[in-house]
N, C-alpha and C positions, 0 to 999 in steps of 0.2 A: 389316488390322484398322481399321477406320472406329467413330470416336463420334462421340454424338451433341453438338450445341449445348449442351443443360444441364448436360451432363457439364464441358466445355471451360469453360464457364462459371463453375461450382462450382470446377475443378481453379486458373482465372485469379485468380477471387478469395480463394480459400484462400490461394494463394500472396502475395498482396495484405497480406492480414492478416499474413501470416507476417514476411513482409519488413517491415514495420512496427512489428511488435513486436520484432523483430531490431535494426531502426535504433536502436528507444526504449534497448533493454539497449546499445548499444556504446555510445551517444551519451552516458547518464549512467551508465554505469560499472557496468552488473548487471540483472539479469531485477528484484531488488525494487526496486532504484533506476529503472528503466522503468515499473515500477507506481505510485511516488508521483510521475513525471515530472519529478524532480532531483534531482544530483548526492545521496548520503549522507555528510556530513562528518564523524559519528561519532554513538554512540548515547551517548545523555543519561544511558538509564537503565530498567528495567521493572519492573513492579508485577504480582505475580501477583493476580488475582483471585478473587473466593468462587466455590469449587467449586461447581457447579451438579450433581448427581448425577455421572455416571461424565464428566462432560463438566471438564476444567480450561482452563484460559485465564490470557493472560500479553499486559498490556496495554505495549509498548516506547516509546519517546520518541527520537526521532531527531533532530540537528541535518542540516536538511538546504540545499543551494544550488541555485539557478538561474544560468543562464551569466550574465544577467543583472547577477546579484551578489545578486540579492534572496536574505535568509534567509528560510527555513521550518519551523516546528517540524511531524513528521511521527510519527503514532501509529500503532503498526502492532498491529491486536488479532488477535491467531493461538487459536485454540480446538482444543483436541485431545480425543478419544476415542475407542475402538478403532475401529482402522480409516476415521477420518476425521479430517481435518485442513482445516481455512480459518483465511486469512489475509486481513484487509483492511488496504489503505492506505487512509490518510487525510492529508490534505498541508494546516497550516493557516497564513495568513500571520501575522506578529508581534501583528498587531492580536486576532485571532480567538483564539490562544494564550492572548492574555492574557485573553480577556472568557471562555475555558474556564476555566482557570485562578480565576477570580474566582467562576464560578459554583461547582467544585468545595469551593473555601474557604466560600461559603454555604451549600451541602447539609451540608458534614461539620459545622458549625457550629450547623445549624438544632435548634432541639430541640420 
């Protein structure tokens, strides 16, 4: 049985990716903690948000680390509806936290 080049190809670099994203989850500790690329030192906290028709969502707060030592405050927005699910990470440093944080307090403020 002989393949061809693209094959061998596709097969080298899938596996590429694979083992990468393999490294990311051992190295900090989990497939979502390799999503926001470090460590999860515990969740803060989460905020269900307004239902958008058959669609709900649940916005989380994560205290997160770098080997570094650097903290990260890490938002992870998960949206659910039948038969579909997404998740995204968002990883922001102390500074970015807070200038989020500051604009939230002016939206909810504004009249």
């Amino acid at each position: 049985m002989t393949m061809d080049i693209p094959t061998i190809l596709f097969g080298v670099a899938f596996a590429g990716v694979l083992g990468f994203f393999a490294y990311r989850a051992f190295r900090h500790g989990g497939i979502k903690a390799a999503m926001f690329g470090a460590r999860i030192e515990r969740a803060a906290g989460e905020v269900t948000c307004e239902k958008q028709g058959p669609i709900s969502a649940v916005l989380k707060v994560h205290v997160l680390s770098r080997d570094s030592g650097e903290k990260l405050v890490g938002l992870e927005y998960v949206a659910k509806s039948f038969a579909s699910y997404d998740m995204m990470p968002i990883a922001l440093s102390s500074t970015e936290a807070q200038k989020l944080a500051s604009l939230l307090q002016e939206a909810a403020h504004a009249r």
